[in-house]
N, C-alpha and C positions, 0 to 999 in steps of 0.2 A: 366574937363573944356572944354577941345575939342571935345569931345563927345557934350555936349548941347550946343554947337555952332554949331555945327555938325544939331541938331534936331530944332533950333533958324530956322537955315539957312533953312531948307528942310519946317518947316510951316508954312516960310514967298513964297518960291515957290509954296506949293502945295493950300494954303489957307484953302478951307472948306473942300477939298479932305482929310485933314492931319485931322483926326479922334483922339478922345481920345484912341480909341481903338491901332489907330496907333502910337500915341506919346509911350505908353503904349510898343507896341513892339520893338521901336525904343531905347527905356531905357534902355528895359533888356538887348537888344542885345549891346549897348554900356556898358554896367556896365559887363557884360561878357568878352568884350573886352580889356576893362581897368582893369580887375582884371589875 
């Protein structure tokens, strides 16, 4: 849940910079984290 508050919060700063590509890398790397 802090993880996608975590990714909430980073593509409301980065806007159109923040890429499906990037949400995408940002998941795994939390779900890695959290596991």
């Amino acid at each position: 849940l802090l993880g996608d508050n975590l990714i909430i919060a980073l593509a409301a700063a980065l806007g159109k910079d923040f890429t499906i590509e990037a949400q995408a890398a940002w998941q795994k790397l939390v779900g890695v984290v959290a596991a």
